[in-house]
GUPAVEX-548382 format. One line per 10 residues: their letters; for each residue x, y, z of C-alpha. Coordinates in steps of 0.2 Angstrom, whole numbers, plus 5000, padded with zeros to 4 digits. Layout:
N
A = X:Y:Z  ...
END
This chain:
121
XXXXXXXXXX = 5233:4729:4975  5250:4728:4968  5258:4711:4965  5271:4707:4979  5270:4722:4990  5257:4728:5001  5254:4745:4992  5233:4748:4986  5228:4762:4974  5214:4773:4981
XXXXXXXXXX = 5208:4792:4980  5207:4801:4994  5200:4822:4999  5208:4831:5006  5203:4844:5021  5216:4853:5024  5233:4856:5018  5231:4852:5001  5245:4868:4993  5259:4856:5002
XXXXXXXXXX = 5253:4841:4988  5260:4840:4971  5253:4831:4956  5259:4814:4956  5266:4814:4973  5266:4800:4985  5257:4798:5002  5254:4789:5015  5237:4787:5021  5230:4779:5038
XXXXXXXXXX = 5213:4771:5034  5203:4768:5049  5193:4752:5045  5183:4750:5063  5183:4762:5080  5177:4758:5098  5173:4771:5110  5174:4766:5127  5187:4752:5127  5204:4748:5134
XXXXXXXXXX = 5217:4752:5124  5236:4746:5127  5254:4752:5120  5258:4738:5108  5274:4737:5116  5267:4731:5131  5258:4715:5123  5270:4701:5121  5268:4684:5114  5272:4664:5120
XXXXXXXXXX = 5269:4652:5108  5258:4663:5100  5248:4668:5113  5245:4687:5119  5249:4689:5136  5254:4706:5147  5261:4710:5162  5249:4716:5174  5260:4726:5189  5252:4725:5206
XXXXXXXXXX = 5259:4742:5217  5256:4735:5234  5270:4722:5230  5279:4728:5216  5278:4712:5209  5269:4705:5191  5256:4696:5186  5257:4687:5167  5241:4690:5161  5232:4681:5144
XXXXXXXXXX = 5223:4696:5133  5210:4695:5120  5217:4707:5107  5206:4717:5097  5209:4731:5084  5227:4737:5080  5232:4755:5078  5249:4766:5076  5253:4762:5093  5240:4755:5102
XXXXXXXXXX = 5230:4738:5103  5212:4737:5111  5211:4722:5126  5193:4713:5126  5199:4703:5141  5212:4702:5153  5217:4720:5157  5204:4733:5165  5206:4753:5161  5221:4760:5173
XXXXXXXXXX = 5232:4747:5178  5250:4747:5174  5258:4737:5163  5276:4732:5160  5281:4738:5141  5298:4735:5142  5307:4721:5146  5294:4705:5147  5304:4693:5141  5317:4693:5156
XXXXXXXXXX = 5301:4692:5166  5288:4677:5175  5272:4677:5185  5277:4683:5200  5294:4691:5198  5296:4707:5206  5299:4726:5198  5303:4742:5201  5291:4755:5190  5300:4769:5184
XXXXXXXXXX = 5292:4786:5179  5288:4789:5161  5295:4804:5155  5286:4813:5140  5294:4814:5122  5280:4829:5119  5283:4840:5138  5296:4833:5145  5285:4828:5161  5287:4812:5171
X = 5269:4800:5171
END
């Protein structure tokens, strides 16, 4: 590990696409340290945090209104973050916004639209 930076030397093969790489070239690599198959996985900007504590906004559709939920994080991705606790698989979740919100306070979901196809979700 270098001093005062987060950068680590390590040697890494490559697969695939190995002609694009020159010697002495810098790269960035994503290491994946653990995996979990079968678990419930959140956008990271859908977890926020009170004094520390990880919380969500769970949204309930029968009354358009939220519920502040405290989550038990687990392992940290790109983009996402596994929930042990607090969140089951397919609800919706507030990412954007939260701190303007309370328990309780009622929303109005807007469609996602796709980056990749352009598609509302």
């Amino acid at each position: 590990m270098s001093p005062g930076n987060r950068a680590i030397q390590a040697t890494a093969r490559i697969a695939s696409g190995s002609a694009n790489l020159q010697h002495g070239a810098s790269v960035t690599l994503w290491i994946a340290v653990a995996e979990q198959a079968d678990t419930v996985v959140v956008p990271l900007n859908a977890i926020a945090f009170r004094d520390r504590v990880p919380y969500v906004f769970a949204v309930n559709p029968e009354t358009n209104t939220v519920e502040q939920r405290q989550v038990e994080l687990g392992i940290e991705g790109f983009d996402r973050r596994e929930i042990l606790s607090g969140v089951q698989a397919g609800e919706q979740l507030v990412t954007e916004g939260q701190s303007g919100l309370v328990n309780g306070a009622r929303v109005q979901v807007i469609p996602s639209v796709s980056p990749h196809t352009g598609e509302q979700s």
